[in-house]
C-alpha positions in Angstrom: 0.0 0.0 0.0 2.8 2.2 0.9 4.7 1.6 -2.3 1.0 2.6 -4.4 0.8 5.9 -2.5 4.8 6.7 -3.4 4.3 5.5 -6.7 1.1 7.7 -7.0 2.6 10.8 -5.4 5.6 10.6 -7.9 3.6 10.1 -11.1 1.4 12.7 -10.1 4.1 14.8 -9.3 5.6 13.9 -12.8 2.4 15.1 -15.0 2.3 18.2 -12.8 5.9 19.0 -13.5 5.0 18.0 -17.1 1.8 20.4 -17.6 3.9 23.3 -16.0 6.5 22.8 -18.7 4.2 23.0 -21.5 2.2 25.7 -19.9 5.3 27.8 -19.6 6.5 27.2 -23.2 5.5 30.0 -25.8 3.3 29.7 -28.0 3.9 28.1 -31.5 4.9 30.1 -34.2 2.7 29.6 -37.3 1.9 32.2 -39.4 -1.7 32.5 -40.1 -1.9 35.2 -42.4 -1.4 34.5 -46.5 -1.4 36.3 -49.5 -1.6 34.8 -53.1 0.1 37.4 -55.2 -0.6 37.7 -59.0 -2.3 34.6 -59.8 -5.1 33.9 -62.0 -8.1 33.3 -59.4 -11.1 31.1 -60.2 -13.6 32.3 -58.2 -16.6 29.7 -59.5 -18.9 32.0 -58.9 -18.2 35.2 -60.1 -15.5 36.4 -62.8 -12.0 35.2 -63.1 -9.8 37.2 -62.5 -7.1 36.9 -64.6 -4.2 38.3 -62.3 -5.2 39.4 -58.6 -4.2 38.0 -54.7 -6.1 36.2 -52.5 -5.4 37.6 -48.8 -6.4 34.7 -46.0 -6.5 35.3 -42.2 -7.6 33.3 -39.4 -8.7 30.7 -41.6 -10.6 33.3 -43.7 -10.7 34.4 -47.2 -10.0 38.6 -46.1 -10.3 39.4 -49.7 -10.0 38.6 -53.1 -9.3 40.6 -55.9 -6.9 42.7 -58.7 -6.3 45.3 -56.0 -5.6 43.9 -52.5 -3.7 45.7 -49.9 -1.8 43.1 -47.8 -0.2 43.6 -44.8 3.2 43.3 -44.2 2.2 40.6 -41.5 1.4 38.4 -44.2 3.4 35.7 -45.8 3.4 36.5 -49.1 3.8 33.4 -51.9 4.2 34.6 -55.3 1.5 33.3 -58.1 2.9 34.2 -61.5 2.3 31.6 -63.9 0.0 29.6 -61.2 -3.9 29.9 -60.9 -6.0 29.7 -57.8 -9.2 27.4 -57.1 -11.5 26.6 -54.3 -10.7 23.0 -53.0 -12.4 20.5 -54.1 -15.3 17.9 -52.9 -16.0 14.5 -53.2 -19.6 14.4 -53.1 -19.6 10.3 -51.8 -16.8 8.4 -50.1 -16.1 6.1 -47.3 -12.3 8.1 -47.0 -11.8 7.3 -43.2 -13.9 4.5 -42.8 -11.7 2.1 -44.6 -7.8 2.0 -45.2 -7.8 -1.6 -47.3 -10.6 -3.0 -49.1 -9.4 -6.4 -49.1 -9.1 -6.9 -45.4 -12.0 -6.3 -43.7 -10.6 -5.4 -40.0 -9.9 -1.9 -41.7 -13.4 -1.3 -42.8 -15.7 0.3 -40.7 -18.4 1.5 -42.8 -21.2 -1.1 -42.0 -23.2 -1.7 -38.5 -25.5 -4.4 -37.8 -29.3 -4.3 -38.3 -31.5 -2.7 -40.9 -31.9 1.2 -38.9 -28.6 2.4 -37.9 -29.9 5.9 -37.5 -27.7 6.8 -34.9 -24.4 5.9 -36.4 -22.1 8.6 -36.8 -19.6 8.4 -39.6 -17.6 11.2 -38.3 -16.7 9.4 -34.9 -15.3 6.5 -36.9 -13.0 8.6 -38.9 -9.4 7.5 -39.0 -7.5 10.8 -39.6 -4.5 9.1 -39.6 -5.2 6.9 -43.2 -2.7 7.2 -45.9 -5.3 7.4 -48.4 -6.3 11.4 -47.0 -2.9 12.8 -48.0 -3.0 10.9 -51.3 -6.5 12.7 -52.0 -5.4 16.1 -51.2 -2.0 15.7 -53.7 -5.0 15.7 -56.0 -7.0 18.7 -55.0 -9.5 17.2 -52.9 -10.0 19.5 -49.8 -13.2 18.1 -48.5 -15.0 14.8 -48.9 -19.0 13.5 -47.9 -18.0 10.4 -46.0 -20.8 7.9 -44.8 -21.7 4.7 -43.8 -23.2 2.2 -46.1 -25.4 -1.2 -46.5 -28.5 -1.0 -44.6 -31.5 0.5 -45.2 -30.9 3.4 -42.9 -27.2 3.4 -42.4 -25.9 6.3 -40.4 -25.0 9.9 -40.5 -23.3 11.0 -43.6 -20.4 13.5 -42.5 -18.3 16.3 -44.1 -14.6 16.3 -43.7 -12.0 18.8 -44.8 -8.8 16.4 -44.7 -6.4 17.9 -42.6 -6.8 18.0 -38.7 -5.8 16.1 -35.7 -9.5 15.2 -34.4 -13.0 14.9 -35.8 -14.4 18.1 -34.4 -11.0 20.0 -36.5 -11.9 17.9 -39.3 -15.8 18.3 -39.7 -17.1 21.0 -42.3 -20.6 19.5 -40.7 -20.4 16.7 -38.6 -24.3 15.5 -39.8 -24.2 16.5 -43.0 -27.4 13.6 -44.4 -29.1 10.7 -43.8 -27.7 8.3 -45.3 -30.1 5.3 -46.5 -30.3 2.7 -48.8 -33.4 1.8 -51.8 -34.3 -1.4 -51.4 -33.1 -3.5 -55.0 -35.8 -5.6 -55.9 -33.9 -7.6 -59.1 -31.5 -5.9 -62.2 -28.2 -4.4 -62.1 -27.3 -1.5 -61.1 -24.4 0.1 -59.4 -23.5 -1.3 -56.0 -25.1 -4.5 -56.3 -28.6 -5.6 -57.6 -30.0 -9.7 -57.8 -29.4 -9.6 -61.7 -29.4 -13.2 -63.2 -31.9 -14.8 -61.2 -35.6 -15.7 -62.7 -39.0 -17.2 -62.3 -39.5 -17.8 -58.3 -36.1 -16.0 -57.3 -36.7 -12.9 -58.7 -40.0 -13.1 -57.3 -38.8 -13.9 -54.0 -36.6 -11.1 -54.2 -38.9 -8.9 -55.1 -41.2 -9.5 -51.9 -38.4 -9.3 -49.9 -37.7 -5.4 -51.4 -41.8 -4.9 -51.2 -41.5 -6.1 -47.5 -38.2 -4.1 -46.9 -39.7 -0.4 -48.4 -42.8 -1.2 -45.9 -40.4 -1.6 -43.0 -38.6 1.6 -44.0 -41.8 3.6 -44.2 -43.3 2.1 -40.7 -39.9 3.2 -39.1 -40.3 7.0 -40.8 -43.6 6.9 -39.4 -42.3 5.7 -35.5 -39.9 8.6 -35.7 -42.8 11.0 -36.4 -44.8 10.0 -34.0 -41.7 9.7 -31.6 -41.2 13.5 -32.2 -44.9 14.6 -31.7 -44.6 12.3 -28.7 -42.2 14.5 -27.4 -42.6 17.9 -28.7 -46.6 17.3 -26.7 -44.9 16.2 -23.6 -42.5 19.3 -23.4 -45.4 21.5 -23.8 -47.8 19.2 -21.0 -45.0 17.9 -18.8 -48.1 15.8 -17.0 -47.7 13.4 -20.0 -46.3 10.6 -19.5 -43.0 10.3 -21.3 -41.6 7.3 -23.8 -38.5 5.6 -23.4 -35.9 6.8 -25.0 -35.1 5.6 -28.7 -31.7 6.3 -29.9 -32.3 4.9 -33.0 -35.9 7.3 -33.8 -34.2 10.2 -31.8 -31.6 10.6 -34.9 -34.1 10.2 -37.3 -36.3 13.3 -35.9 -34.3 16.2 -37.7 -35.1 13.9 -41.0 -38.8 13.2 -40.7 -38.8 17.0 -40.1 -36.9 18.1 -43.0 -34.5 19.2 -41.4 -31.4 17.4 -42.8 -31.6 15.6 -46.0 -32.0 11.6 -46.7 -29.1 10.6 -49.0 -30.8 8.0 -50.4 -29.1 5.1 -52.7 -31.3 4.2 -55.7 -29.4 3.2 -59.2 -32.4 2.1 -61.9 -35.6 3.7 -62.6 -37.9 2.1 -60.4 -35.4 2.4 -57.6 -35.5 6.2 -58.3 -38.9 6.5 -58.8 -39.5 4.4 -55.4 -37.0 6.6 -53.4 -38.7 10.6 -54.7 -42.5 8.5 -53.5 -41.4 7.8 -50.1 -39.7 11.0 -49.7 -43.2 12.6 -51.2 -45.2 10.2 -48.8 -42.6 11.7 -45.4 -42.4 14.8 -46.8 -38.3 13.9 -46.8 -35.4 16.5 -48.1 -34.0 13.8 -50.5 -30.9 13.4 -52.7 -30.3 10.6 -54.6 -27.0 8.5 -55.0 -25.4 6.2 -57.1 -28.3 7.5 -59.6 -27.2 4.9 -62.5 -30.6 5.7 -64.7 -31.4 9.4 -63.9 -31.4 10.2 -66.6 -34.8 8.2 -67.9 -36.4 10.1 -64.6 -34.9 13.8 -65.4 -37.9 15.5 -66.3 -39.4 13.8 -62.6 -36.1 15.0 -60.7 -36.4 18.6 -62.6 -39.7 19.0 -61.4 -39.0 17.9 -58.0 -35.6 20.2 -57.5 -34.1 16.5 -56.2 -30.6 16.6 -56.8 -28.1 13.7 -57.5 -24.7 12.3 -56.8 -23.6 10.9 -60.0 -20.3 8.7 -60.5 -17.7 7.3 -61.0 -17.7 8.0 -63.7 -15.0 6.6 -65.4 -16.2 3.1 -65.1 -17.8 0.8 -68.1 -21.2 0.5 -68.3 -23.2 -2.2 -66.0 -24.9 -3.4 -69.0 -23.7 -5.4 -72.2 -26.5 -3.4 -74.4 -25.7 0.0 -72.6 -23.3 2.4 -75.4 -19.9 2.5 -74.0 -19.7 6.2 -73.5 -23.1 6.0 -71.1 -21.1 7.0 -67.6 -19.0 9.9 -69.6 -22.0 11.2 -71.1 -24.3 11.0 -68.4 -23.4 14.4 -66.9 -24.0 16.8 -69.8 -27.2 14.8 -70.2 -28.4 15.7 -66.7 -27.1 19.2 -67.1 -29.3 19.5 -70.6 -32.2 18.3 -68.4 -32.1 21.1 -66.0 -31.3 18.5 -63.0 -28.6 19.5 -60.1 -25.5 17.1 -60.0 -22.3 16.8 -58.1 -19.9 14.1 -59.1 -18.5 11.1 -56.4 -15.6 8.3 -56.8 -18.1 6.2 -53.9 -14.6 4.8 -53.2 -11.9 5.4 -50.6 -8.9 4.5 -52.7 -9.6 6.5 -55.4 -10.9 9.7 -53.8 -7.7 11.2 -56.1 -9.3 10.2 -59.4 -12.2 12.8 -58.8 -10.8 15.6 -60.9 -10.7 13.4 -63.8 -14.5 12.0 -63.2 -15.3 15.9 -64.0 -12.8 16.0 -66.9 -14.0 13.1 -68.3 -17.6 14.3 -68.2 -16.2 17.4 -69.8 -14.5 15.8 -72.7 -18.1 14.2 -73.3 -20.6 17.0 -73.7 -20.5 19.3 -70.1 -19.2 22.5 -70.3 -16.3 22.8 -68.7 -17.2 25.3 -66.0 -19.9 23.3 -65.1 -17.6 20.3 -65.0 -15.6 22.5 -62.5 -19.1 23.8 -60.4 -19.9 20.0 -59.9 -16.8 19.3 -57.9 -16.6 22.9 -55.9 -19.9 25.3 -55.6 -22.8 22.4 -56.7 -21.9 20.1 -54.1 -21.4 22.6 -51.2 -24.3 23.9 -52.4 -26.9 20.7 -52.6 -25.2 19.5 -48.9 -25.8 23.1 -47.5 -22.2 24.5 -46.5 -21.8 26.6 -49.6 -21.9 29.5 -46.8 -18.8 28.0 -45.5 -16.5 26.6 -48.4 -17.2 25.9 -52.6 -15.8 29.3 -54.0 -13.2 31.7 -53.4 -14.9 34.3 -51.6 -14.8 36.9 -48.8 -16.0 35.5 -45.1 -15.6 31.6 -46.3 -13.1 29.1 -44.9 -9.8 29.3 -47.0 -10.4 25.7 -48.3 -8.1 26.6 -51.6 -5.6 25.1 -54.4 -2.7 26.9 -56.0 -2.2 24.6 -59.6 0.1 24.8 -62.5 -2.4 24.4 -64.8 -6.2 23.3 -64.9 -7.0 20.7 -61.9 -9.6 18.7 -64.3 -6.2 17.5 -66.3 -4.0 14.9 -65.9 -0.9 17.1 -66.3 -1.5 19.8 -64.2 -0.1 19.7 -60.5 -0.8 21.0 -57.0 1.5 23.4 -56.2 0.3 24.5 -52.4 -2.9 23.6 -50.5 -4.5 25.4 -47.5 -7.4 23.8 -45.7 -9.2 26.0 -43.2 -6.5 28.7 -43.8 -4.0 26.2 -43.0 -1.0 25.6 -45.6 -1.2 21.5 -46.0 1.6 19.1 -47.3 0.9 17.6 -50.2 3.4 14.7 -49.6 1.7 11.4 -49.6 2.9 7.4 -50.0 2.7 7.9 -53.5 5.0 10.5 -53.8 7.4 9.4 -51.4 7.7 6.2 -53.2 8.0 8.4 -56.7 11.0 9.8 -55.2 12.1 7.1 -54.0 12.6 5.1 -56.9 13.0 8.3 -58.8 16.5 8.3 -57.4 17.5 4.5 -57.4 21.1 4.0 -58.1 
């Protein structure tokens, strides 16, 4: 016993020694004022500016513009020959919630049970994966990351990647709903029962039928959960339910609050998805979103937006024309409907500049191309307040390129997240070097 109290005394004696050390150091020295001189800024949504700086503070954009006055507080880096753009998003990843595909201890993007409501992606997040730095050599700043698999699967999250914990890390840590459309038979991206007939597909079928009704009775539990509730605060003489963690997450969705990023690939998947969110009176976006385009006018009318992609992958069907994926965007576009382009992958979160050049080089204009990868996805998640553009009073999410970001040959010369200059070393580059310089 003696010997415990000693041992106590000095260990607590040690981490009071240690938190007056640290205490008495000064503070770090990192600069947190930046201007981009004489660059050509790409502002998204106003005018480019075809040689201006870009003064940040405090994790700010201060100002943008031809004429700037910057302080002589600010680090200055010099952008002749270089051009400016705001960071770009992935619109649907799982970047965080898995590091290797193959092995299934490092996944952690599926929980158990059909309603996983109250699953938060964001808490999962591994900020330490080697696939974050390899996104951001690419120009990806911020990234929707979210559980999959079930027919409610969790909270959907947006990251910026670069941060020590979750709460530096989340743009919003609840950003959607993340659900799933029950597949009743076909292909489709992401799974499907295509190839089985007569009493398989039919079983199949019943088994979607039986799974949409127990998504709809679940919606309507968390309704009357929340009236429940919202009657009991007002007449605390009520008696009061037992807590439900599982409808308590789903309240801000029945109420429109947040949106229901729901995964529907063909036709009557998408059709399905927009009735329930009619019937619940749900904020929906639709993923994965294979055969929008037969259901445009229906998503036009509705203002639903989708998350198309990747799109650099072959079609899903043998009769579908090989350019289908690369032409899908500038058909949606022509259509009217709101898109934002995904790589649905962890791995690949790098390749996402090129889905938007590749939908370019197939029909979408190229600022639109650029839109669906900044300003359309900030915009159809709800932070385009916060990040998207390059514009006074919003977080310095930015890239400084040699070139335009939507091409293979153009590089990332300097990053900032949050206003915060980020290396753009990653495994990839390390091992270029590397073997670069082999003797």
């Amino acid at each position: 016993m003696n010997l415990k109290i000693r041992m106590n005394a000095a260990t607590g004696g040690l981490l009071a020694a240690l938190v007056s050390c640290i205490c008495a150091l000064p503070a770090l020295a990192q600069n947190s004022e930046y201007a981009i001189k004489d660059a050509k800024i790409v502002t998204v949504t106003g005018a480019v500016i075809a040689r201006g700086t870009v003064h940040i503070k405090d994790g700010k954009i201060v100002a943008v513009g031809e004429r700037v006055n910057v302080p002589g507080t600010a680090k200055v880096i010099d952008g002749r020959g270089l051009s400016v753009y705001p960071g770009m998003i992935d619109s649907g990843t799982r970047l965080g919630l898995t590091e290797v595909g193959s092995v299934q201890e490092t996944q952690d993007i599926t929980e158990l049970g059909d309603f996983n409501s109250n699953a938060k992606a964001v808490l999962a997040v591994n900020m330490h994966s080697e696939l974050i730095p390899v996104a951001r050599a690419n120009g990806v700043t911020s990234v929707i990351t979210s559980p999959r698999g079930r027919l409610v699967s969790g909270q959907a999250a947006m990251i910026n990647l670069d941060g020590w914990t979750w709460q530096e890390m989340a743009v919003k840590p609840t950003v959607a709903m993340a659900m799933e459309y029950p597949r009743a038979s076909g292909g489709g991206r992401g799974g499907g029962f295509g190839g089985f007939g007569g009493q398989a597909a039919g079983n199949q079928r019943e088994q979607a039928r039986r799974q949409v009704e127990a998504l709809e009775k679940k919606l309507e539990e968390a309704r009357n959960y929340a009236n429940a509730k919202e009657a009991r605060a007002k007449d605390p003489s009520l008696p009061a339910r037992p807590a439900d963690l599982v409808l308590e997450a789903l309240i801000p969705v029945v109420r429109g609050e947040i949106p229901v990023l729901m995964t529907a690939n063909t036709e009557a998947e998408i059709k399905g998805a927009i009735e329930i969110a009619d019937k619940n009176k749900l904020k929906l976006i639709i993923t994965g979103a294979d055969e929008a385009v037969k259901v445009a006018s229906l998503l036009k009318e509705k203002n639903i937006p989708v998350i198309i992609g990747p799109v650099t992958e072959v079609p899903r069907r043998e009769d579908d024309p090989y350019d289908r994926n690369f032409a899908q965007a500038a058909e949606l576009h022509k259509a009217g409907v709101r898109f934002a382009f995904q790589t649905s992958d962890a791995a690949y979160v790098r390749n996402l500049p090129y889905q938007a050049g590749t939908a370019a080089a197939f029909g979408l204009p190229k600022d639109e191309a650029l839109k669906a990868v900044t300003i359309y996805p900030a915009q159809i998640f709800g932070v385009d307040k916060m990040i998207g553009s390059i514009e006074a009073g919003k977080a310095a999410n930015l890239i400084v390129t040699d070139g335009d970001p939507l091409e293979f040959r153009t590089n990332i010369k300097h990053m900032f997240i949050n206003g915060r200059p980020v290396d753009l070393s990653s495994r990839h580059t390390k091992l270029y070097d590397k073997f670069n310089t082999r003797p």
